[in-house]
C-alpha positions in Angstrom: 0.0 0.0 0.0 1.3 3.4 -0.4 2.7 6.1 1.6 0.7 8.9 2.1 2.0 12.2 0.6 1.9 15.1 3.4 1.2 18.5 2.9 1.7 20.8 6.2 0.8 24.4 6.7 2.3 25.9 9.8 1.2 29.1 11.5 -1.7 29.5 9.1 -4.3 32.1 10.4 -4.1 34.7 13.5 -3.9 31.6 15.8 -1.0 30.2 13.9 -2.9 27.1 13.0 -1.5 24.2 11.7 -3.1 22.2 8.8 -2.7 19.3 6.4 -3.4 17.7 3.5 -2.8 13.8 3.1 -2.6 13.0 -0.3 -2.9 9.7 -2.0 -0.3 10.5 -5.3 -1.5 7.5 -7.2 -5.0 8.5 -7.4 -5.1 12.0 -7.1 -7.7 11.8 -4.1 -7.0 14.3 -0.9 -8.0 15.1 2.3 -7.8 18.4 4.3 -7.3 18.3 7.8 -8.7 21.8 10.0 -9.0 24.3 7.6 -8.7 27.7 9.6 -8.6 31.2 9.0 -7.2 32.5 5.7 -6.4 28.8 4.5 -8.3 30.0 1.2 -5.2 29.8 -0.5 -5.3 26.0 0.3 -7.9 25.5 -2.1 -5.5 27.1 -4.8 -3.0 24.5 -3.7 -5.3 21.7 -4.5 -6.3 23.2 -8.0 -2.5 23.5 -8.8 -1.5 20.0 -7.7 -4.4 18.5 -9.8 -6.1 16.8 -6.4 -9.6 15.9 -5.9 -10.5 16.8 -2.5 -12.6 14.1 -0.9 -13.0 14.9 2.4 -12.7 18.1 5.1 -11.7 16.4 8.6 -12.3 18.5 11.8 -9.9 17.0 14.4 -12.4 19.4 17.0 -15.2 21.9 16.9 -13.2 24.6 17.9 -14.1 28.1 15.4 -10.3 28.2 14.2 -10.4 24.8 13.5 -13.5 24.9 11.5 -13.1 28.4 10.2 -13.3 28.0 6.6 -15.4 24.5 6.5 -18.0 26.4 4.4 -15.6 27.9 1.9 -13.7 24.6 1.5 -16.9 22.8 1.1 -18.5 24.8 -1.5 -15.5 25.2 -3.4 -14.7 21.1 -3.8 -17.6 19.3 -2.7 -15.6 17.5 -0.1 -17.5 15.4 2.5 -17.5 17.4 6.2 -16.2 14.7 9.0 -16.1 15.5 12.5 -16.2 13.7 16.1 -20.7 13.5 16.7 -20.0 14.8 20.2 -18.6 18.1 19.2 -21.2 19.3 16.7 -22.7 21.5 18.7 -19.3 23.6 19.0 -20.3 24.3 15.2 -23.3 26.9 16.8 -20.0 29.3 18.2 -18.9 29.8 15.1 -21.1 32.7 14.5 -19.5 34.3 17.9 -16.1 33.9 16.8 -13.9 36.9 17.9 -10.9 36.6 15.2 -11.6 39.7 13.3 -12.9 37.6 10.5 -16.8 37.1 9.5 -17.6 33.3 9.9 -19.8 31.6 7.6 -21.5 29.0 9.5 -19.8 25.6 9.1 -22.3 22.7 7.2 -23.7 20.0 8.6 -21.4 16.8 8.5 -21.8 14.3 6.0 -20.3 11.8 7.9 -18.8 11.3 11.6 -15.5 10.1 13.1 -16.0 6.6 15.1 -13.0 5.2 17.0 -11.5 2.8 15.4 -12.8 2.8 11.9 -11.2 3.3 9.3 -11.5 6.2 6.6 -9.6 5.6 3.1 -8.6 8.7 1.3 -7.9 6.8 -2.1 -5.8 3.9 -1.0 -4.6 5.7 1.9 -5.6 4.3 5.2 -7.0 7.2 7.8 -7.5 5.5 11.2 -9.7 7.1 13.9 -8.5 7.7 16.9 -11.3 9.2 19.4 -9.4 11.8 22.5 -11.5 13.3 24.5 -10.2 15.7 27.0 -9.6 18.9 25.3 -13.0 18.7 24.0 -15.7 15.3 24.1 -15.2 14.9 20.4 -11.5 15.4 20.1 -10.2 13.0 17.6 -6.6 12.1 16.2 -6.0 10.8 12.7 -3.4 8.3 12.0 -1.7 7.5 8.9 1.1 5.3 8.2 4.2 7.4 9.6 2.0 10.4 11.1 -0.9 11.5 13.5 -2.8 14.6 13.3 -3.0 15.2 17.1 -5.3 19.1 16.4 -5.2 20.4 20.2 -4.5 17.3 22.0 -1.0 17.1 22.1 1.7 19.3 21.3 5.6 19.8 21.2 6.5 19.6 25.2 2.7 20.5 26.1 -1.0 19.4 26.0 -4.4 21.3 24.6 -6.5 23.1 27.0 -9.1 21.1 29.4 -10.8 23.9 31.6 -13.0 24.7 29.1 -16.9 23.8 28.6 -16.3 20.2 27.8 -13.0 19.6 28.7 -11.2 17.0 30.9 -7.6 16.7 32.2 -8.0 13.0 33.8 -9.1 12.6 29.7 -7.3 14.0 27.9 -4.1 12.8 29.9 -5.7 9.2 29.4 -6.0 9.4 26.0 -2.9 10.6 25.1 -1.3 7.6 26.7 -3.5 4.7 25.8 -3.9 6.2 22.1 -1.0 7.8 20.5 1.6 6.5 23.0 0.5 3.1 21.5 1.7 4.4 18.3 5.2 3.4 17.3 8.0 6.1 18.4 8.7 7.5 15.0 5.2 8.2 13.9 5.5 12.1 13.6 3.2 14.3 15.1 1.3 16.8 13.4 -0.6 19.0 16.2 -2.9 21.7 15.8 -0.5 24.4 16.6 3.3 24.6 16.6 6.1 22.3 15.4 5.9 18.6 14.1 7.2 16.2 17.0 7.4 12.7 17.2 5.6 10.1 19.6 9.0 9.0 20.9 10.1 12.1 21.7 6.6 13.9 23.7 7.1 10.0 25.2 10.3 11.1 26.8 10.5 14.9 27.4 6.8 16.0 27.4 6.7 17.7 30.9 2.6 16.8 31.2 3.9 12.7 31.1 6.9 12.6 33.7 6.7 11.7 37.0 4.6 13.5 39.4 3.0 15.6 36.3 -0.6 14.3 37.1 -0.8 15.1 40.7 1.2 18.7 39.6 -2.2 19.4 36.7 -4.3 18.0 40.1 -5.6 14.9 38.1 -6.2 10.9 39.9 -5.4 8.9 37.4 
C-alpha cells in the first residue's frame, strides 16, 4: 500500500494554526485536515496539484479549526467529518472573535468513530477518538504520522478547563492512544512544530513523574 503524501501548513491564520493535507499521489484523491482562517489559498494549492479533495476532517469543533469548513466545502464538494459529540461547537462559530466574518460551518456528512477506518484513495485514515480537550476530540493516524489538532503538542498538551473539557481525559487518551503508536510516527498538532511520539514520550513535561498530581488529576 502506499505512503501517504503530506502537505503541512504551519502558523496558518491569527492563531498560527496548523493544517494538512494527506494525499494519496497514485490516485489523485485528498484530504484536508482543520481548515482555519485565511487557508483560502489551500484550495488554490489543490487546483495547482491536480487533487480531488474528498473529504474536510475536523480534528475538533473549535471556530479556528472549523473556520473556513463552508468555503472549503462549497469550493470542492468535499464530504465534512467531525467527532458527533462536538457538533454542537459548530453553533460558536457565529460568535467567533478573530476579526474575520464566519460563515456558519455545514452539517457533517459523515462522523468520526474510533477505530474505523476512513480511506482517502488507497490511503488508510485510522480514527482515533481523544476526548479531553474537547468530548469529540479525535486524532487521525496514517502510516508514519498523527494529526493530534489540540490534544497534544511539542512539550505540552491542549487546554481542558473549558466547557467540555477533561484533564483526567485528555491525559488518558494521550497515553492509551498515541503513546501506543510506534516512536517514530510524527506528530502533526494543531499548533506549533511537528514532533514525534518517541520524543513527547520522553521529554513532554505533562507525562513525567509526578506531572498528574502537579495538573491535580487521579489517574
Amino acid at each position: 500500500m502506499p505512503e501517504p503524501t503530506i502537505y503541512p501548513f504551519y502558523g496558518v491564520g491569527p492563531t498560527d494554526n496548523g493544517v494538512f493535507i494527506i494525499a494519496d499521489l497514485v490516485s489523485g484523491k485528498a484530504a484536508l485536515v482543520d481548515p482555519t482562517m485565511q487557508s483560502h489559498s489551500l484550495f488554490d494549492f489543490i487546483q495547482r496539484r491536480q487533487l480531488k479533495l474528498e473529504y474536510i476532517f475536523n480534528t475538533h469543533g473549535h471556530s479556528d479549526h472549523i473556520f473556513n469548513n463552508a468555503y472549503i466545502r462549497e469550493n470542492t464538494g468535499a464530504k465534512l467529518v467531525i467527532h458527533p459529540d462536538d457538533v454542537p461547537l459548530f453553533a460558536r462559530l457565529a460568535h467567533s472573535s478573530y476579526g474575520a466574518r464566519a460563515t456558519p460551518s455545514p452539517e457533517p456528512d459523515e462522523y468520526f468513530q474510533d477505530g474505523s477506518t476512513i480511506m482517502v484513495g488507497t490511503i488508510e485514515v485510522r480514527v482515533l477518538h481523544t476526548p479531553g480537550h474537547t468530548p469529540g476530540s479525535t486524532c487521525l493516524y496514517v502510516d508514519g504520522g498523527v494529526f493530534t489538532g489540540d490534544t497534544l503538542f511539542q512539550n505540552s498538551i491542549g487546554r481542558f478547563e473549558g466547557q467540555g473539557g477533561s484533564g483526567r481525559s485528555l491525559i488518558t487518551s494521550v497515553k492509551n492512544k498515541i503513546f501506543s503508536l510506534p516512536d517514530h510516527t510524527v506528530i502533526y498538532p494543531g499548533h506549533g512544530p511537528p514532533t514525534t511520539v518517541g520524543e513527547e514520550k520522553q521529554y513532554n513535561p505533562f507525562f513525567l513523574p509526578g506531572a498528574e498530581l502537579f495538573l491535580g488529576l487521579s489517574i
